[in-house]
C-alpha positions as a LaTeX table, in Angstrom:
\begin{tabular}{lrrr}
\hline
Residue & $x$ (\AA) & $y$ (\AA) & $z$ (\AA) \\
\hline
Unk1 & 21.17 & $-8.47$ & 13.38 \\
Unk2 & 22.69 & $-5.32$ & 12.23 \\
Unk3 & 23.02 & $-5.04$ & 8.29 \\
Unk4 & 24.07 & $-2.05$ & 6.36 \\
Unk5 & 21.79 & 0.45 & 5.74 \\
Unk6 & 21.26 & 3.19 & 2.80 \\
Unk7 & 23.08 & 6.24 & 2.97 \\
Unk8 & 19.52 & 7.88 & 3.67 \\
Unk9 & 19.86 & 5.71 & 6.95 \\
Unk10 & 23.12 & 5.62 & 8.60 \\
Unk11 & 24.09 & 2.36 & 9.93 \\
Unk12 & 24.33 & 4.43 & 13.50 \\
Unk13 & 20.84 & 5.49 & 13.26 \\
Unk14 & 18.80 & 2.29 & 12.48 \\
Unk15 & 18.36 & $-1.21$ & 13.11 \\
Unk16 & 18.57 & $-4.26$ & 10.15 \\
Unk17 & 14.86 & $-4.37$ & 10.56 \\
Unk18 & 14.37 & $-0.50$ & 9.58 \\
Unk19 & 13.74 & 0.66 & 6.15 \\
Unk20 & 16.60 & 2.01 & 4.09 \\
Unk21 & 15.65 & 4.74 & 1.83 \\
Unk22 & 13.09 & 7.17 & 0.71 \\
Unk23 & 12.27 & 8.60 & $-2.46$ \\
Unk24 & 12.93 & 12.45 & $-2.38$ \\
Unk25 & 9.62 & 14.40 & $-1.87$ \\
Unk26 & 10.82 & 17.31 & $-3.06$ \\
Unk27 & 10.40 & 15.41 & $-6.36$ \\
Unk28 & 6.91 & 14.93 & $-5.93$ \\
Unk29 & 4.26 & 16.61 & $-7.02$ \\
Unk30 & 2.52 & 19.54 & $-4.97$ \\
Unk31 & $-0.08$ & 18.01 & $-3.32$ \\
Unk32 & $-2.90$ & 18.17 & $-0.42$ \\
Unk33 & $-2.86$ & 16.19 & 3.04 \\
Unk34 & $-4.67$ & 13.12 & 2.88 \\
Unk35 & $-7.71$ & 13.32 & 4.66 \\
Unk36 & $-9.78$ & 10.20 & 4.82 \\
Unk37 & $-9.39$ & 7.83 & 8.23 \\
Unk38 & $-10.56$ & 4.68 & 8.66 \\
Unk39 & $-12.58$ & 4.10 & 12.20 \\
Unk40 & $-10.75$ & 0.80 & 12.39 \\
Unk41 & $-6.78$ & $-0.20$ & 11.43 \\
Unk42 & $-4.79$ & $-2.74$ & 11.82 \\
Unk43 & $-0.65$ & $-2.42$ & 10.87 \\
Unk44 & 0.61 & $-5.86$ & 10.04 \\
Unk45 & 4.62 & $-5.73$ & 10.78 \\
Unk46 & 7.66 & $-8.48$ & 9.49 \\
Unk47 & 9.09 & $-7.08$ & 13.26 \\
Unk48 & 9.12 & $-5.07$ & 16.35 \\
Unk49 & 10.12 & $-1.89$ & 15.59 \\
Unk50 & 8.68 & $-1.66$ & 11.71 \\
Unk51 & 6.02 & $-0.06$ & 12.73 \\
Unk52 & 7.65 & 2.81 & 14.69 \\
Unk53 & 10.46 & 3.63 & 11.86 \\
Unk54 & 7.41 & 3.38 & 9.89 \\
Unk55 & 3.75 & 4.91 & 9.89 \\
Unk56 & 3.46 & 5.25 & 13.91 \\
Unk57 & 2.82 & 8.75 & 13.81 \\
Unk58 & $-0.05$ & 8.75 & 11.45 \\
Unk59 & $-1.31$ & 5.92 & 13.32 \\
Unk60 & $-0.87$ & 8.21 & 16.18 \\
Unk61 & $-2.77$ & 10.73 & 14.92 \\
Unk62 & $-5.72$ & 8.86 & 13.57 \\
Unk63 & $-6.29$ & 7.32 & 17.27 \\
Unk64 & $-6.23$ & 11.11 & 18.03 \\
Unk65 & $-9.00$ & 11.50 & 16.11 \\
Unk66 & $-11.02$ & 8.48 & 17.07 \\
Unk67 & $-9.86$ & 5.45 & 15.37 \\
Unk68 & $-8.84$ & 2.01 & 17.22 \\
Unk69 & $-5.65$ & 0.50 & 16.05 \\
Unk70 & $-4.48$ & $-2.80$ & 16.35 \\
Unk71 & $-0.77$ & $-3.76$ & 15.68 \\
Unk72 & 0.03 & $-7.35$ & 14.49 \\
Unk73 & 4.03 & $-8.59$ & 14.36 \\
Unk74 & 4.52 & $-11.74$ & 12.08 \\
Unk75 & 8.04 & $-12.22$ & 14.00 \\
Unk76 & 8.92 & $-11.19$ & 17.29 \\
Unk77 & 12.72 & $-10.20$ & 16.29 \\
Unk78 & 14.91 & $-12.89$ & 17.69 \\
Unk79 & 17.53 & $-12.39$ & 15.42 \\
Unk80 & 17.63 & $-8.83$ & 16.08 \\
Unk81 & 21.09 & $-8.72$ & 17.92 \\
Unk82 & 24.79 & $-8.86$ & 17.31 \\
Unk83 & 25.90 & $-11.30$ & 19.82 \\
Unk84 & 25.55 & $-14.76$ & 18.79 \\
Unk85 & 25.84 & $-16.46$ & 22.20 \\
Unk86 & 22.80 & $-14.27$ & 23.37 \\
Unk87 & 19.54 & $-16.64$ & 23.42 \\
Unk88 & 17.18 & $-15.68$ & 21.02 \\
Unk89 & 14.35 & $-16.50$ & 23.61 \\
Unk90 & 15.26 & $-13.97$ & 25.53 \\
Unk91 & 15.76 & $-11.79$ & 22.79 \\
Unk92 & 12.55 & $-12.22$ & 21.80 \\
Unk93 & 10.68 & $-11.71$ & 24.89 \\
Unk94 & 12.41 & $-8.27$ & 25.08 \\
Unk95 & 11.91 & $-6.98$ & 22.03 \\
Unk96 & 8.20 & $-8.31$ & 22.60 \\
Unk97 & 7.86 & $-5.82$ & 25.59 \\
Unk98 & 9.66 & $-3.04$ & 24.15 \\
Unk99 & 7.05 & $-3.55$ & 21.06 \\
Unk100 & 4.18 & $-3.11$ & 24.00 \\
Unk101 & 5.44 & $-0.15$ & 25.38 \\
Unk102 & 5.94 & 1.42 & 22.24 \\
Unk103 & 2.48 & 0.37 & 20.94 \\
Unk104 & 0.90 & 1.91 & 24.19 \\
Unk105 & 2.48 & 5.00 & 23.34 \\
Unk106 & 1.08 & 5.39 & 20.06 \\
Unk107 & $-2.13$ & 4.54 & 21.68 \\
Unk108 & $-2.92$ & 0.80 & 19.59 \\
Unk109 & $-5.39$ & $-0.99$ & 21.68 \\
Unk110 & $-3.57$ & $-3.97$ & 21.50 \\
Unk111 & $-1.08$ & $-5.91$ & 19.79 \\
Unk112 & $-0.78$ & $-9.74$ & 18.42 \\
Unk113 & 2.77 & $-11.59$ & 17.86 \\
Unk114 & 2.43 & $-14.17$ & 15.70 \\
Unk115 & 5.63 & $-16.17$ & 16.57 \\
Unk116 & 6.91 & $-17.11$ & 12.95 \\
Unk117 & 10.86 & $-17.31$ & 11.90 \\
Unk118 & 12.78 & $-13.89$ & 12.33 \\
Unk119 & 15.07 & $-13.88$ & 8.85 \\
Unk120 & 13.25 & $-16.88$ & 7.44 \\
Unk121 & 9.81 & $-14.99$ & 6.64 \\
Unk122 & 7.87 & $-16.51$ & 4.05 \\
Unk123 & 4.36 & $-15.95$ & 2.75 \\
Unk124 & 3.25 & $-19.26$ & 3.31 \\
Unk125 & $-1.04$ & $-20.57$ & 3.40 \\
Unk126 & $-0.40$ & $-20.58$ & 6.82 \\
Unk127 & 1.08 & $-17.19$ & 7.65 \\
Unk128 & $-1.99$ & $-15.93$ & 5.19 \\
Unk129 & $-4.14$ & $-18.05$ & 7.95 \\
Unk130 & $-3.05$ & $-16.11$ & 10.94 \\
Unk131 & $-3.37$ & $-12.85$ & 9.04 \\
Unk132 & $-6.57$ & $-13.47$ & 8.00 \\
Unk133 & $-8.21$ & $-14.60$ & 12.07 \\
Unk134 & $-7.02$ & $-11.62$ & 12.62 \\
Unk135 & $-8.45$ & $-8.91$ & 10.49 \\
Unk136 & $-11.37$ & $-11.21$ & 10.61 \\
Unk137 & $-11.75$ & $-10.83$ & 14.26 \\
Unk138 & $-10.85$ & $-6.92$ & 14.36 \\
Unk139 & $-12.30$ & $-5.75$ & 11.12 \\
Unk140 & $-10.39$ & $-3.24$ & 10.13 \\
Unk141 & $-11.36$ & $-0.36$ & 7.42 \\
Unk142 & $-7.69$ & $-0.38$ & 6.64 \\
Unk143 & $-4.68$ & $-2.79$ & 6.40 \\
Unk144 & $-1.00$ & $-0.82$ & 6.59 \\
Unk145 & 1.73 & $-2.87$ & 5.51 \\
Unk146 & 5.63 & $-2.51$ & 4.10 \\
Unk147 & 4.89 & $-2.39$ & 0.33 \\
Unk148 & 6.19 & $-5.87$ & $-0.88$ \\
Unk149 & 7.10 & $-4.66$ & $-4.51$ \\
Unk150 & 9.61 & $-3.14$ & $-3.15$ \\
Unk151 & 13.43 & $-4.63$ & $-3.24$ \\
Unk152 & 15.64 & $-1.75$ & $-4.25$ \\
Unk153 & 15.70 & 1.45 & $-2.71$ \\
Unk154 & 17.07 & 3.11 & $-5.68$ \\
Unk155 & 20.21 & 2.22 & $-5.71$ \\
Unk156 & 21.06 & 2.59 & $-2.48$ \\
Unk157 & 19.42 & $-0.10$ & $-0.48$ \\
Unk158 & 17.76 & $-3.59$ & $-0.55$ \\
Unk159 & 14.54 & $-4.02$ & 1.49 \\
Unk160 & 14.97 & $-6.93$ & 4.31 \\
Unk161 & 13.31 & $-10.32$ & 2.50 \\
Unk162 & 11.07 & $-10.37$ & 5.69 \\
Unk163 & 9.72 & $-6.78$ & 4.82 \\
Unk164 & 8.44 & $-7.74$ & 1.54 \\
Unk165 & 7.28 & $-11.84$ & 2.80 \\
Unk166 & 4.81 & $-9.41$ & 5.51 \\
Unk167 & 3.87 & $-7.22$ & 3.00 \\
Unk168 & 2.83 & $-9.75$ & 0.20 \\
Unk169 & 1.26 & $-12.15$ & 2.75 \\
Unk170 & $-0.53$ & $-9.17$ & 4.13 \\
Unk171 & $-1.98$ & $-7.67$ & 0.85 \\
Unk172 & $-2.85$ & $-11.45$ & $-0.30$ \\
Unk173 & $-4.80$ & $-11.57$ & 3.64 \\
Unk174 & $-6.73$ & $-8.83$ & 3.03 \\
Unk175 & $-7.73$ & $-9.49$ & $-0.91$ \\
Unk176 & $-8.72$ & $-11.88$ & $-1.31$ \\
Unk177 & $-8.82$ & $-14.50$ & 1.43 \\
Unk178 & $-10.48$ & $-12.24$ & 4.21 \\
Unk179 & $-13.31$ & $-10.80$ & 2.49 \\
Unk180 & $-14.15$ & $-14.87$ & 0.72 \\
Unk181 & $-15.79$ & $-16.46$ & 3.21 \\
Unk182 & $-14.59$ & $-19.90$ & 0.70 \\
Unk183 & $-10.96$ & $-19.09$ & 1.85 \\
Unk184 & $-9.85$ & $-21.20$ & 5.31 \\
Unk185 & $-13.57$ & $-21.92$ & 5.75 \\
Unk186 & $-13.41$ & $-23.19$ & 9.47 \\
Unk187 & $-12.90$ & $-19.98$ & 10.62 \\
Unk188 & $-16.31$ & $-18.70$ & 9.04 \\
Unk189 & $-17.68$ & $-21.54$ & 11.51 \\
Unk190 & $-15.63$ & $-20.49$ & 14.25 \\
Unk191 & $-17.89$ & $-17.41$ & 13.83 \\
Unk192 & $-15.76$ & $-15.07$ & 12.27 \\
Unk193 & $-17.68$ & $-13.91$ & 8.92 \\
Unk194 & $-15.95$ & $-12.42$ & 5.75 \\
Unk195 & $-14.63$ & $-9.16$ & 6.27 \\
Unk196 & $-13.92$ & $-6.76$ & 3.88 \\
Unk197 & $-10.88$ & $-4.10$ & 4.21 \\
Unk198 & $-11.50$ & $-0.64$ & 2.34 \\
Unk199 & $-7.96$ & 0.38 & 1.92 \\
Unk200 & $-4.60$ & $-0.43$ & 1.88 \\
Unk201 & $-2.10$ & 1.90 & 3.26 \\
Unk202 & 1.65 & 0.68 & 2.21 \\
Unk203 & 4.99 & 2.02 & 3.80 \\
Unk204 & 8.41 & 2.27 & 2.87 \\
Unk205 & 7.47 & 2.63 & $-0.75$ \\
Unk206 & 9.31 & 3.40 & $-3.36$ \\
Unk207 & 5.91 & 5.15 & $-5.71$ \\
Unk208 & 4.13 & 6.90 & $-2.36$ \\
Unk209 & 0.76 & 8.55 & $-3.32$ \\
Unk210 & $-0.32$ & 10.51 & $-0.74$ \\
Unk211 & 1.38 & 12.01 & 2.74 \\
Unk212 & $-0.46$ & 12.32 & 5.86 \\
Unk213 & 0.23 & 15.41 & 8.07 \\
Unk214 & 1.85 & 14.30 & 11.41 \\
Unk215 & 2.84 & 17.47 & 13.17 \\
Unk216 & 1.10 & 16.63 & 16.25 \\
Unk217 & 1.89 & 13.31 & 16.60 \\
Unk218 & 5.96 & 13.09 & 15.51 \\
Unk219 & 7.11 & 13.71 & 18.98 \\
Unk220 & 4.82 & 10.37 & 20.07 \\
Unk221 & 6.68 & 8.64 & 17.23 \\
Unk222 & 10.29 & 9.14 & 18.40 \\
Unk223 & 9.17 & 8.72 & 21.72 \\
Unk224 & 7.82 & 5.18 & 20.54 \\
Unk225 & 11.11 & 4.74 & 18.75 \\
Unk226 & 13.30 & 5.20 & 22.07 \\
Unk227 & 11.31 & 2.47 & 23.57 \\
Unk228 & 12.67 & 0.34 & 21.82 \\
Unk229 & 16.26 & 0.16 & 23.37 \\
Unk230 & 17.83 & $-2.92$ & 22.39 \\
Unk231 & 17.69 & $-1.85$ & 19.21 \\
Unk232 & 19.02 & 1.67 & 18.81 \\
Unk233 & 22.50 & 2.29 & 19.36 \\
Unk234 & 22.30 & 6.16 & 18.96 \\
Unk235 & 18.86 & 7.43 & 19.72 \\
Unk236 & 19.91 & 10.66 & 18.84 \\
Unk237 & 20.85 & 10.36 & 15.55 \\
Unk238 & 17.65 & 8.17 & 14.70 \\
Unk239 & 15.76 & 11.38 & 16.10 \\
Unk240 & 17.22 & 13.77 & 13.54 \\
Unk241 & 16.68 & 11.37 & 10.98 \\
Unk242 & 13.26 & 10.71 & 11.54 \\
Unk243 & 12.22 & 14.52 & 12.01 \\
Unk244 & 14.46 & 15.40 & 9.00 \\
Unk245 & 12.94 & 12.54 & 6.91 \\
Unk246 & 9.16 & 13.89 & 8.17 \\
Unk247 & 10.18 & 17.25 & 7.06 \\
Unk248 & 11.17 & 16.63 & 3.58 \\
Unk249 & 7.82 & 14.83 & 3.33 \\
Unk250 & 5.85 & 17.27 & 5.05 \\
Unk251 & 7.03 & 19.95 & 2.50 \\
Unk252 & 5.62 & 18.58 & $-0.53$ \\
Unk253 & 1.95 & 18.96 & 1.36 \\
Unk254 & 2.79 & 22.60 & 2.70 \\
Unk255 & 2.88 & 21.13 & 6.43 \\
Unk256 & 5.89 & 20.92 & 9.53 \\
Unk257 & 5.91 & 17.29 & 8.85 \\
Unk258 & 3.99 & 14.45 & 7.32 \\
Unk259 & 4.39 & 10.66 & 6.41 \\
Unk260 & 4.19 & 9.39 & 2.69 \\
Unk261 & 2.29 & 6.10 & 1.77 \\
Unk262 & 1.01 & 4.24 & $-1.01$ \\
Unk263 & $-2.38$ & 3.94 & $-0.69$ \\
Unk264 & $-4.27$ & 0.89 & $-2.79$ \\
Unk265 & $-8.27$ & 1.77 & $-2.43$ \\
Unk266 & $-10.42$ & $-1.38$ & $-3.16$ \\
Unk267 & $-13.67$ & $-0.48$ & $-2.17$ \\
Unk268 & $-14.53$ & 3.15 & $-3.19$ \\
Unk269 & $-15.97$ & 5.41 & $-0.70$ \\
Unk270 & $-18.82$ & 7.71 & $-1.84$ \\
Unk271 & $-18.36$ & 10.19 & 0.55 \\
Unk272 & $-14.89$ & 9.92 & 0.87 \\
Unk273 & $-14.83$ & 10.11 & 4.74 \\
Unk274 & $-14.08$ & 7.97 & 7.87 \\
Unk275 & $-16.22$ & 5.33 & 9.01 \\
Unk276 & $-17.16$ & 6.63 & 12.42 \\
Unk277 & $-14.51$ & 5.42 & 15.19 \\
Unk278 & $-16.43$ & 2.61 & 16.77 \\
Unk279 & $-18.27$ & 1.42 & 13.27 \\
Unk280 & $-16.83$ & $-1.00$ & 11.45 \\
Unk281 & $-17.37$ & $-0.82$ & 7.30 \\
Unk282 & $-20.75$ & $-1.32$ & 6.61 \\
Unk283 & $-20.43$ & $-5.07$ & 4.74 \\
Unk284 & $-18.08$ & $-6.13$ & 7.63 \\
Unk285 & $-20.53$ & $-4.78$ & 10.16 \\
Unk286 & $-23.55$ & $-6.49$ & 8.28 \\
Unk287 & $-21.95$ & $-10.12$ & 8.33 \\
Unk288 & $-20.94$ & $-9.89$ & 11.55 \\
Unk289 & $-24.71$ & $-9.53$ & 12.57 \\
Unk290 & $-25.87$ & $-11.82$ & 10.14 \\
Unk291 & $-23.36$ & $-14.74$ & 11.48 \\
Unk292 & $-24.17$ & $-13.60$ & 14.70 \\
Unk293 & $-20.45$ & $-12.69$ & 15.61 \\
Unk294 & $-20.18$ & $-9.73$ & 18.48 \\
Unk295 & $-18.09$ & $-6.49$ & 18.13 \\
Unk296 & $-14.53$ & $-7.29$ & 18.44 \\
Unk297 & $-13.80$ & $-5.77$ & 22.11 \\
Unk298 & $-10.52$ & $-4.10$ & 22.22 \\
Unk299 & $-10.08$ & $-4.96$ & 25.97 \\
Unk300 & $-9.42$ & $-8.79$ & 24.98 \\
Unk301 & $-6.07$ & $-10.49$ & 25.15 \\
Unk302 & $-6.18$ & $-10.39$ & 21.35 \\
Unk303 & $-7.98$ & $-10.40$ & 18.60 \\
Unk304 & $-7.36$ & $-14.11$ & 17.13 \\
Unk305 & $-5.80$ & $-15.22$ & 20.39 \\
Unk306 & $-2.67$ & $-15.89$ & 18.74 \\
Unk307 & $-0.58$ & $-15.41$ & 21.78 \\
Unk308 & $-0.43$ & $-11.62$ & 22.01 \\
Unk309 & $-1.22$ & $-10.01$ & 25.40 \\
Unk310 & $-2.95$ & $-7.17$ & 26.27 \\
Unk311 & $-1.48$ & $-3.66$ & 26.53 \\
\hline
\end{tabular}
């Protein structure tokens, strides 16, 4: 499914599941690099794909410096074609392995397709359900998600209804359903306790408040991006998109190239730095010992067993 893009996004250089528009940085105010990194994230996608057009490289880089990502895609893009006679099985199951290889590159230890409707997203209690077995069972310090109060991209572009269904269903996962332990209480006795996510990190937003410096880590982002074959029709052109989009960004923080992102802190850090790479945040890691619930080992199948494989 190929639908028309923003002018900041030619129709050559993206796919119907990319984001449109940006706001201009140059616009923005002068501002620092963000700094803090959580020791655990998880990015919670409507698609394959999302997350590479969207905050891969500063995923990149915080695995660089000793976080573990996980990567969770509600759909697995079976409408993301232009021939109608192709099967969307098959469809599916390729853009499912182009998502792995992509995710390996950016160095996620793992990711989790959730199998719901491509083009019919909806944040349902039972897409909220799946969201929340899984940042219950990887306890993540952060949650990055499209920003779902998004619909217009100025006035040139209208963000995809799935976008903003993962995004909502997402930020409604995270507070408050994962950290009440009252909210889908059968999973508390399948042993996975409360957890509580620090941050939220939201792309594609229209109000960004902070940009993260990605000058190591935008080559692995395009390289991610090309993985994902079925999808781009000129690979090119995304390239010099991408790096020209990371440029403007990266100028309003003084760096070659950075990503911008909303970021929505709900429990305030003191010391305003990362948790250490293999800690989880300190309530999370306390009710997981109090229910008795092991570390979350990345070398599983998947976090919730939801279907995903292992990289």
């Amino acid at each position: 499914m190929t639908d028309p893009q923003a002018d900041a996004v030619p129709p050559e250089a993206a796919t119907s599941d990319a984001a449109t528009s940006h706001p201009a940085a140059a616009d923005a105010p002068a501002q620092t690099a963000h700094a803090w990194r959580p020791g655990r994230f998880m990015v919670i996608t409507a698609h394959p794909d999302d997350a590479e057009f969207g905050p891969a490289a500063t995923a990149a880089s915080w695995v660089d410096q000793g976080s573990v990502g996980w990567l969770v895609c509600c759909t697995s893009g079976d409408q993301g074609g232009e021939d109608p006679e192709q099967d969307p099985l098959e469809l599916a199951a390729l853009r499912e392995r182009e998502q792995r290889a992509a995710a390996e590159i950016i160095g996620y230890a793992g990711v989790t397709f959730l199998h719901q409707p491509d083009g019919a997203l909806e944040n349902t209690l039972a897409l909220r359900e799946l969201l929340v077995r899984e940042i219950r069972s990887f306890r993540p310090d952060a949650v990055l998600a499209t920003d779902p109060e998004v619909l217009f991209y100025g006035d040139g572009g209208v963000n995809h209804s799935d976008h903003r269904a993962a995004g909502m269903a997402a930020v409604d996962a995270v507070y408050p359903a994962a950290r009440n332990p009252m909210a889908f209480p059968w999973l508390t006795r399948e042993g996975l306790a409360k957890h509580v996510v620090r941050r939220l990190y939201l792309f594609w937003s229209n109000q960004p408040t902070a940009r993260i410096d990605v000058t190591a880590t935008i080559d692995r982002k395009i390289a991610a991006l090309r993985a994902h074959e079925s999808q781009l029709r000129d690979p090119e052109r995304v390239e010099r998109w991408i790096r020209g989009w990371a440029e403007d960004e990266g100028k309003a923080i003084g760096s070659t190239a950075a990503e911008a992102l909303r970021v929505i802190v709900i429990e305030d850090d003191e010391s305003e730095g990362p948790a250490g790479p293999e800690v989880e945040s300190a309530e999370g890691a306390a009710a997981a010992a109090e229910s008795g619930v092991e570390a979350f080992d990345e070398r599983a199948a998947s976090p919730a067993g939801s279907g995903a494989g292992e990289q």
